[in-house]
C-alpha positions in Angstrom: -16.7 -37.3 19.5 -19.8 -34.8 19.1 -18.1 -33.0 22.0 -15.1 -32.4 20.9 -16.1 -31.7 17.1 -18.4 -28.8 18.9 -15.7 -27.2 21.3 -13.4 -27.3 18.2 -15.9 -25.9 15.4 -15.1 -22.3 16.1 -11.7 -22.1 16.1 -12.0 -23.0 12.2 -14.1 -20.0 11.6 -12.0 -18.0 13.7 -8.8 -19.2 11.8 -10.6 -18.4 8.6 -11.8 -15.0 9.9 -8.0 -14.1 10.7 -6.3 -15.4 6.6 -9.6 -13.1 5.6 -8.6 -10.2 7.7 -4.9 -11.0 6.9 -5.5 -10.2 3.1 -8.1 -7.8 3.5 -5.0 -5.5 5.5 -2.7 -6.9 2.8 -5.1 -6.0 -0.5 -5.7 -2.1 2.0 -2.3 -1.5 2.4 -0.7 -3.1 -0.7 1.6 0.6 -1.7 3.0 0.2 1.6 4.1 -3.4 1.3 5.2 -2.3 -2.9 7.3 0.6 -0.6 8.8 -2.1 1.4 9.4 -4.4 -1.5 11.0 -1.9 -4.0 13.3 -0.2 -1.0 14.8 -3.8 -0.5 15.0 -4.2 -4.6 17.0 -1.0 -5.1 18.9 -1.0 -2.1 20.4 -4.4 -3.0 21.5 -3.1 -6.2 22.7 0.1 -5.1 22.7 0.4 -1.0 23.8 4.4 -1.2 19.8 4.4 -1.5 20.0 3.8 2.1 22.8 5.8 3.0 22.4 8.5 5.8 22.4 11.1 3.3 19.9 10.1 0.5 17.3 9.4 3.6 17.4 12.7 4.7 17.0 14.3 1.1 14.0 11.8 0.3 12.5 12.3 3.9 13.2 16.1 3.3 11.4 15.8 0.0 8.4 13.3 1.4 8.0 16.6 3.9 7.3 19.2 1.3 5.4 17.1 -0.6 3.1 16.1 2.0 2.8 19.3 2.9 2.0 20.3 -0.8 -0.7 17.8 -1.1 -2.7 17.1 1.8 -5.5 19.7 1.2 -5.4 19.1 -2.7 -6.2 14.8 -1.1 -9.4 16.5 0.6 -10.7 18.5 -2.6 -10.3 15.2 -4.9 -12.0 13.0 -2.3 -14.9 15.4 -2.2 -15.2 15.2 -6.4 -13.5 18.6 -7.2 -10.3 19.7 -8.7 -7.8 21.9 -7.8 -4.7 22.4 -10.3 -3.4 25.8 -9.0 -2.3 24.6 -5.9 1.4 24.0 -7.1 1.7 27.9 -8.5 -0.4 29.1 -4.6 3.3 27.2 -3.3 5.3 29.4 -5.8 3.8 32.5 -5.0 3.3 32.1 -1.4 7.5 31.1 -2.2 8.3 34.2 -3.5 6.2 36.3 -1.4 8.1 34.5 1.9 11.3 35.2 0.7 10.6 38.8 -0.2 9.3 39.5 3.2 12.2 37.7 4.8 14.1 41.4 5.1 11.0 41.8 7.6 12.0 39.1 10.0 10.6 35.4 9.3 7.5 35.9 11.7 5.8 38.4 9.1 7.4 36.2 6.0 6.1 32.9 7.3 2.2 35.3 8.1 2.2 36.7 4.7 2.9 33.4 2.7 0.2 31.6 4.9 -2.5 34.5 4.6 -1.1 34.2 0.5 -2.0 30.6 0.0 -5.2 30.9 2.4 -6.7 33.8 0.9 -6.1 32.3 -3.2 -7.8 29.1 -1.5 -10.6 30.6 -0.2 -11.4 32.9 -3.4 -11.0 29.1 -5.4 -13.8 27.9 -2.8 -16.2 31.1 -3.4 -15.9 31.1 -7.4 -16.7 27.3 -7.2 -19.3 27.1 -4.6 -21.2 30.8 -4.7 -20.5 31.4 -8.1 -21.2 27.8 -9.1 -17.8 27.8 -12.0 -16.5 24.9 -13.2 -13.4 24.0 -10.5 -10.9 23.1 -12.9 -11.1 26.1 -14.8 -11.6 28.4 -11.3 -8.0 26.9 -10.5 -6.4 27.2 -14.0 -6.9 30.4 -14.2 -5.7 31.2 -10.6 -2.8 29.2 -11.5 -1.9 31.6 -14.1 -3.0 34.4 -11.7 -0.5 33.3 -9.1 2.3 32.6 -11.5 2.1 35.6 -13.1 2.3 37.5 -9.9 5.2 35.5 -8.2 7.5 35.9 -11.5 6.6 39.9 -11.2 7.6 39.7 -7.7 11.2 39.3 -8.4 11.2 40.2 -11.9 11.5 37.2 -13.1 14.8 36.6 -11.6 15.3 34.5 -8.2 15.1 36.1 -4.8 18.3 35.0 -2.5 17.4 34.8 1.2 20.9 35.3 3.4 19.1 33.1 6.6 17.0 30.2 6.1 15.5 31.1 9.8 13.8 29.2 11.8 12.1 26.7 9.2 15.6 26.0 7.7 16.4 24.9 11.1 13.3 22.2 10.8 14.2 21.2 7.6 18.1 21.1 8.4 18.5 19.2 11.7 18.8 15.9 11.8 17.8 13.4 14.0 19.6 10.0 14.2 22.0 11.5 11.4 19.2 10.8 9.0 15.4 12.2 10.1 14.7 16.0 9.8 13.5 17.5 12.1 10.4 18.9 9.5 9.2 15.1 9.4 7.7 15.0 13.2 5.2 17.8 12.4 4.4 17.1 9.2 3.5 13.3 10.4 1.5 14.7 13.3 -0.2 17.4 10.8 -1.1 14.4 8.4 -2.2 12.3 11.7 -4.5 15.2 12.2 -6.0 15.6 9.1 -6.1 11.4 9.0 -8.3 11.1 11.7 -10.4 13.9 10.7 -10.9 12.4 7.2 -11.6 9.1 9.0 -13.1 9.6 12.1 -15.0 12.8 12.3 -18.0 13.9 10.4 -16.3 16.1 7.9 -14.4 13.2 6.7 -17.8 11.3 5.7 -19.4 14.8 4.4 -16.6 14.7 2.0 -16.4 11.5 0.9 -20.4 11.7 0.3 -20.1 14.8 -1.8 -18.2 13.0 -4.5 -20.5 10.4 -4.9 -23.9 12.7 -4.7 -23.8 16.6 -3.5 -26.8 17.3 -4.3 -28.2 14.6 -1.6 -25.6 15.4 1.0 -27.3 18.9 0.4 -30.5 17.6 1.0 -29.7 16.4 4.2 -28.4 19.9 5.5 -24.8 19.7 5.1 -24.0 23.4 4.1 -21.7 22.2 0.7 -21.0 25.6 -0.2 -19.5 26.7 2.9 -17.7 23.0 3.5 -16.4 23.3 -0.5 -14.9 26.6 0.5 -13.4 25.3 3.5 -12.0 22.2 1.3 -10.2 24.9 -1.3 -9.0 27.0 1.5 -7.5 24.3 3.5 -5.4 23.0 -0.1 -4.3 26.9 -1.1 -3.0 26.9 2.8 -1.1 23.7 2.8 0.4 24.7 -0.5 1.6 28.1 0.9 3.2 25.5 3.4 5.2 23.7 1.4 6.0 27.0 -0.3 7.6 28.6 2.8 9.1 25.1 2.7 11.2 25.4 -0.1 12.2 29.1 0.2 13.7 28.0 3.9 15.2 24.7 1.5 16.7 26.7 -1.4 17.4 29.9 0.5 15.5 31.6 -1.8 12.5 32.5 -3.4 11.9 30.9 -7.0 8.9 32.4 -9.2 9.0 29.0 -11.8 9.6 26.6 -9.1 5.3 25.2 -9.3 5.9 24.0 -12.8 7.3 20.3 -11.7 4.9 19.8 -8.6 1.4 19.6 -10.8 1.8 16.3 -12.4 3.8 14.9 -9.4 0.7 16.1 -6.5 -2.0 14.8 -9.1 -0.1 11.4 -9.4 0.2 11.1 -5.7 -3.1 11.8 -4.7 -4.5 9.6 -7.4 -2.1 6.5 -6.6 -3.0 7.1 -2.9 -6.5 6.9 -3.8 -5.8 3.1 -4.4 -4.8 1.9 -1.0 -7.2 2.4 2.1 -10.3 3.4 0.6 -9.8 2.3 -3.2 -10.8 5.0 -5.8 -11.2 7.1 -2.7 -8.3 9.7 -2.0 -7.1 9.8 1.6 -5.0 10.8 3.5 -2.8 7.8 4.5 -2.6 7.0 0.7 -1.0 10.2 0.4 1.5 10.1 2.3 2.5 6.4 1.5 2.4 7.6 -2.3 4.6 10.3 -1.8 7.4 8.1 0.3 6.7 5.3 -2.5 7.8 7.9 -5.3 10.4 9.5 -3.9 12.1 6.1 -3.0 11.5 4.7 -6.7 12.9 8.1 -7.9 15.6 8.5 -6.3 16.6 4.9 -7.3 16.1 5.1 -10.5 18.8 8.2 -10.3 21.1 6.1 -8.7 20.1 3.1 -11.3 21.3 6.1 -14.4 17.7 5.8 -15.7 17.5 8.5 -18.3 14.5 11.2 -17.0 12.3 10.4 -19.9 11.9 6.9 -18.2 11.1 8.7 -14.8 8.6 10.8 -16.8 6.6 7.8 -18.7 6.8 5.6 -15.2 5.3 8.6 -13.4 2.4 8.8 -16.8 1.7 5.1 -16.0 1.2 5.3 -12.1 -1.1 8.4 -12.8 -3.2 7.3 -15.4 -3.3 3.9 -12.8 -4.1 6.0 -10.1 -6.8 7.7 -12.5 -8.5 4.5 -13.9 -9.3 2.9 -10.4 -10.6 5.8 -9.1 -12.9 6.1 -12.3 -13.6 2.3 -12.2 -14.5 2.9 -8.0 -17.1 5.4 -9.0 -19.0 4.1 -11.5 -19.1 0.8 -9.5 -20.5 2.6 -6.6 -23.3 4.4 -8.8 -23.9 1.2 -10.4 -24.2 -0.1 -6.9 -26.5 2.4 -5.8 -28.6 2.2 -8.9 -29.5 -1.6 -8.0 -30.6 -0.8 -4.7 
């Protein structure tokens, strides 16, 4: 009897160790399983959310978006702010489309060298000049806007050829996948496993919780917070190139809409994964997870004011538990 009870013991542990890992993955990845569960919910009320069509514009959407966001995910992780990313996308839109004329190599160059040169002067002002980041980028904001709606005069550029990028966004795959999604995924693989696996990622993530130690140890901040600023002002010019290829033209008030959406993301990302800790696979998930519950509340005639105060709630979610994270983990520290 002892026998047996002894060569039996650990497969209780074990089986206990698995339901504990089980809903540890569950509790990590809970947006993805709310993506799964809220896809099913609409489509069963109205299955055009899954027709070949709608999956392309959300996935074509969920492209730009990512795009938009995933250097704004590193600047938030790393305790900073950066609201001027959405008017970097406008201008670096504009620009784009009025250097299109020039042939799409030196439109796509000039909106990149756009977004990474607004990003980088963000990074300096914050980290040399030790300014407050939120009003660094506010005012850059209006610096950028201001200069893509006196680009075309306040009126919309047209673009005859969407070029090459319009061919990424406009190809399908399977009838339903741009084209635009493989590199975007492999770009957001990239930057995962650098968040996650490398030592920048950890640099970051210890920079929100105390820069002055992560100083002390003799991670150049400065130079790393202008690296952080420059990477979200050139993923912004990104997306911006994005959407002149998408709307065949260049659109000086087209940042407006994308502030309050790239904050909400970030932010509701910031609960799966790493909780109160933006990253980058919380992104991404965040972004697929709104444009699916948007474009089904479209096809469910919810009124846009509805859209608006369900986007308010996820955000000011998203803001709390990242709040809540923190001052557990100083509280945390402070015991020890």
């Amino acid at each position: 009897m002892t026998m047996t009870y002894t060569e039996n013991s650990p497969s209780r542990p074990a089986s206990g160790m698995g339901a504990s890992r089980l809903a540890k993955l569950t509790i990590d990845l809970w947006l993805a399983v709310a993506l799964v569960v809220i896809t099913m919910a609409i489509s069963s009320v109205k299955p055009q959310l899954l027709d070949t069509s709608n999956i392309a514009a959300m996935l074509k959407t969920f492209s730009i978006m990512s795009m938009m966001v995933l250097g704004l995910t590193w600047v938030i992780a790393a305790g900073k702010i950066d609201v001027s990313f959405m008017q970097i996308a406008a201008l670096s839109n504009m620009i784009c489309a009025s250097c299109v004329g020039y042939g799409w190599g030196w439109a796509i160059a000039a909106g990149l060298a756009t977004g990474l040169f607004v990003g980088l002067v963000n990074g300096w002002l914050v980290a040399a000049m030790r300014l407050p980041p939120l009003i660094v980028t506010i005012s850059t904001a209006g610096i950028c806007a201001s200069a893509a709606a006196a680009l075309g005069k306040g009126t919309v550029i047209r673009i005859a050829d969407p070029g090459p990028v319009g061919s990424l966004l406009n190809t399908m795959l399977w009838g339903a996948v741009p084209v635009v999604v493989i590199p975007v995924l492999l770009i957001g693989a990239l930057a995962w496993f650098m968040q996650e696996r490398l030592a920048i990622g950890r640099y970051i993530y210890a920079m929100a919780q105390n820069e002055a130690a992560v100083r002390g140890v003799g991670v150049p901040v400065g130079k790393l917070t202008i690296l952080l600023f420059g990477l979200s002002g050139l993923s912004s010019s990104i997306a911006g190139i994005m959407l002149a290829a998408s709307l065949s033209s260049g659109q000086p008030m087209i940042g407006g809409p994308y502030l309050i959406n790239g904050l909400t993301v970030v932010l509701l990302g910031g609960m799966m994964v790493r909780i109160g800790k933006p990253n980058i696979l919380g992104t991404m998930t965040a972004t697929l997870f709104l444009g699916v519950l948007f474009s089904g509340a479209a096809l469910l005639g919810l009124p846009d004011y509805q859209r608006q105060i369900i986007q308010g709630v996820l955000l000011a979610l998203g803001l709390a538990v990242a709040t809540i994270a923190s001052r557990h983990h100083r509280g945390k520290k402070k015991g020890h």
